[in-house]
C-alpha positions in Angstrom: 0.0 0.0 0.0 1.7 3.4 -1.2 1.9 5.7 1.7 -0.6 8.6 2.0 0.0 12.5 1.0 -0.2 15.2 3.2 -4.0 16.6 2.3 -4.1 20.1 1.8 -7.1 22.8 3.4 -7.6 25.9 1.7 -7.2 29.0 3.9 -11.3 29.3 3.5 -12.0 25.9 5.0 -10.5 26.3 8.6 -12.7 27.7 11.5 -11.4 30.5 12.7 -13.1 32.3 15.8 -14.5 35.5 15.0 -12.9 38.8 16.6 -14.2 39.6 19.6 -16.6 42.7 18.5 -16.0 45.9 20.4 -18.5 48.5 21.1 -18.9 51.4 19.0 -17.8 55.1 19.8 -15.8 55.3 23.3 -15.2 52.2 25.7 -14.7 52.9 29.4 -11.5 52.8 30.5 -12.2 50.3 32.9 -13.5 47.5 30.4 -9.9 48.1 28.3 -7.5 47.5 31.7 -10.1 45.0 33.2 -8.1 41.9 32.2 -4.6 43.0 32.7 -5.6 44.3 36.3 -6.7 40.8 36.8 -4.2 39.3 35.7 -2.3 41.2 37.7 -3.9 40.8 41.0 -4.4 37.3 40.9 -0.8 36.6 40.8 -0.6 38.5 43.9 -4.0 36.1 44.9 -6.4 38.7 44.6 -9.5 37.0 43.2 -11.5 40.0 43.5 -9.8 43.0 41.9 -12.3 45.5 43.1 -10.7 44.8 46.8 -7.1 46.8 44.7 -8.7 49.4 42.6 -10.9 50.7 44.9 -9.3 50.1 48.5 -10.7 53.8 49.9 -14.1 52.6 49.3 -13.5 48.8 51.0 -11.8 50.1 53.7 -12.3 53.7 54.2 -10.6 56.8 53.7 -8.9 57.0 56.5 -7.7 53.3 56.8 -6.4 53.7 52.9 -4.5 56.7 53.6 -2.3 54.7 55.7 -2.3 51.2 54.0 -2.2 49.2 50.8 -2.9 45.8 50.1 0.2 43.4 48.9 -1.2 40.2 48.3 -2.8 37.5 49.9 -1.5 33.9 50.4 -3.9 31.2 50.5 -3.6 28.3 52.9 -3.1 24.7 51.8 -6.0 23.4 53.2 -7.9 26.4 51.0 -9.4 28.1 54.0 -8.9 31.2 55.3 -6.3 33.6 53.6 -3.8 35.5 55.2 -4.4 39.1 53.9 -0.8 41.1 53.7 -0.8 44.9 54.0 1.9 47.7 53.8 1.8 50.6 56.4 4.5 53.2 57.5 6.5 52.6 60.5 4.9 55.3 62.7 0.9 54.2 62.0 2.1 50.6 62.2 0.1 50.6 65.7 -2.8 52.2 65.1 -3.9 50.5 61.8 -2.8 47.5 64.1 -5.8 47.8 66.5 -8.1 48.3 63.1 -7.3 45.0 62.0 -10.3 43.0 62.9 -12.6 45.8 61.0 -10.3 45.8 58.0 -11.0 41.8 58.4 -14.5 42.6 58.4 -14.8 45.1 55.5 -12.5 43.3 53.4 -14.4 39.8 53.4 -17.8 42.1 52.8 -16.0 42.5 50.0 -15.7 39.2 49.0 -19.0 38.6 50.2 -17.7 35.6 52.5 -15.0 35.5 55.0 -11.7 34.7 52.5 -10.0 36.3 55.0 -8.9 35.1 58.5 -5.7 36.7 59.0 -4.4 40.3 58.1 -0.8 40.6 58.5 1.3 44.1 58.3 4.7 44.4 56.9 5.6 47.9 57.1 8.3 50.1 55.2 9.9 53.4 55.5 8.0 56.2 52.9 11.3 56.8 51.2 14.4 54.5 50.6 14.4 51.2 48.1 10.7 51.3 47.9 10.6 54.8 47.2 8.1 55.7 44.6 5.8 52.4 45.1 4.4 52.6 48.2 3.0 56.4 48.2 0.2 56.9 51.0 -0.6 60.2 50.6 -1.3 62.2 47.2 1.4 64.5 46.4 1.6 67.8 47.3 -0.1 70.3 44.5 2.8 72.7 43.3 2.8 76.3 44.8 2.4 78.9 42.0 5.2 81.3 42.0 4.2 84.5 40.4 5.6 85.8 37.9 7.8 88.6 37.6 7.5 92.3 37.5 9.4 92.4 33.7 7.2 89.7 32.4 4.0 91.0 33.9 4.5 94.1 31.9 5.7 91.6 28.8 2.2 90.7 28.9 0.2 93.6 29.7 2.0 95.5 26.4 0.9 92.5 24.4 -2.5 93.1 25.1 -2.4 97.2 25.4 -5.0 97.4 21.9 -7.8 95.6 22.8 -10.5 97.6 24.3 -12.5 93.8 25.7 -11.2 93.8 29.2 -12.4 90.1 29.3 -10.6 89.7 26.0 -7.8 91.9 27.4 -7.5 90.1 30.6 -7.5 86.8 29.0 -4.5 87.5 26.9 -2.3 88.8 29.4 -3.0 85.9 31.5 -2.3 83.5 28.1 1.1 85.7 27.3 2.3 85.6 31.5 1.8 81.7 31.5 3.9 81.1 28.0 6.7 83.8 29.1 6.7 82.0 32.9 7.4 79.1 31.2 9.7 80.3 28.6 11.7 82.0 31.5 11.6 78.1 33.0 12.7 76.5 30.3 15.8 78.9 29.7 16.9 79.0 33.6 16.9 74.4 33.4 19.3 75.0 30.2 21.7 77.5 31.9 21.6 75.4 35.1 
């Protein structure tokens, strides 16, 4: 018996799974990141991602402020999960005594109690984890006002117009390009 040939399939003949269809005109945010943030967070062992993005809301405002979730390690027996957070030095015992309502709000959560353990580890708010493990927002920058020669830069570019709301506009428009101009020139020269 003569051995068989390879048969051949045209390109048409092959089932191929259609795109998945996306919606029309602007997608949230959220939907786009929604499987690489859980991908993410449940190599840490987070099955419930909400419990990451939106840790103010689980735990509080106050509670967050100070805290942020690491990961949690699961048990071998599969019951109860040890919950690991990171804290500064200095709240370390205070968010210590909230433990057992961070337990609580955390498995209302999950909507079960996942959780029997809640374990700090805490860290300084600058060194090797510095930029990581930010508890506060950062400071909004202080507006320096500009100076004398540029405020009069800026009202001379606008001395023709007889709108003051026009007028006014413009000035403010040619004091924030100059500031920045100034800026710029000052970080070349230093």
């Amino acid at each position: 018996m003569p051995p068989k040939k390879p048969s051949r399939i045209s390109a048409g003949s092959v089932a191929q799974t259609p795109p998945q269809r996306r919606m029309r005109g602007f997608e949230p945010a959220a939907r786009l990141l929604q499987d690489r943030i859980r991908t993410v967070g449940e190599s840490r062992g987070f099955a419930v991602s909400r419990l990451l993005t939106h840790w103010a809301e689980v735990v509080g405002p106050e509670i967050a402020a100070q805290t942020r979730p690491v990961k949690i390690g699961y048990a071998k027996g599969g019951f109860g999960a040890t919950l690991t957070l990171l804290t500064q030095g200095a709240s370390a015992p205070m968010v210590q005594m909230q433990l057992p309502q961070i337990r609580d709000k955390v498995n209302a959560c999950y909507g079960y109690n996942a959780i029997s353990r809640v374990v700090l580890t805490q860290t300084a708010p600058t060194g090797f984890a510095e930029g990581q493990a930010q508890f506060l927002p950062a400071p909004k920058a202080v507006a320096v006002p500009p100076s004398p020669e540029i405020r009069a830069a800026a009202q001379a570019s606008a001395d023709g117009l007889h709108d003051p709301d026009l007028r006014t506009a413009l000035e403010t428009l040619a004091q924030n390009v100059l500031t920045r101009s100034a800026q710029r020139a000052a970080q070349k020269k230093g």
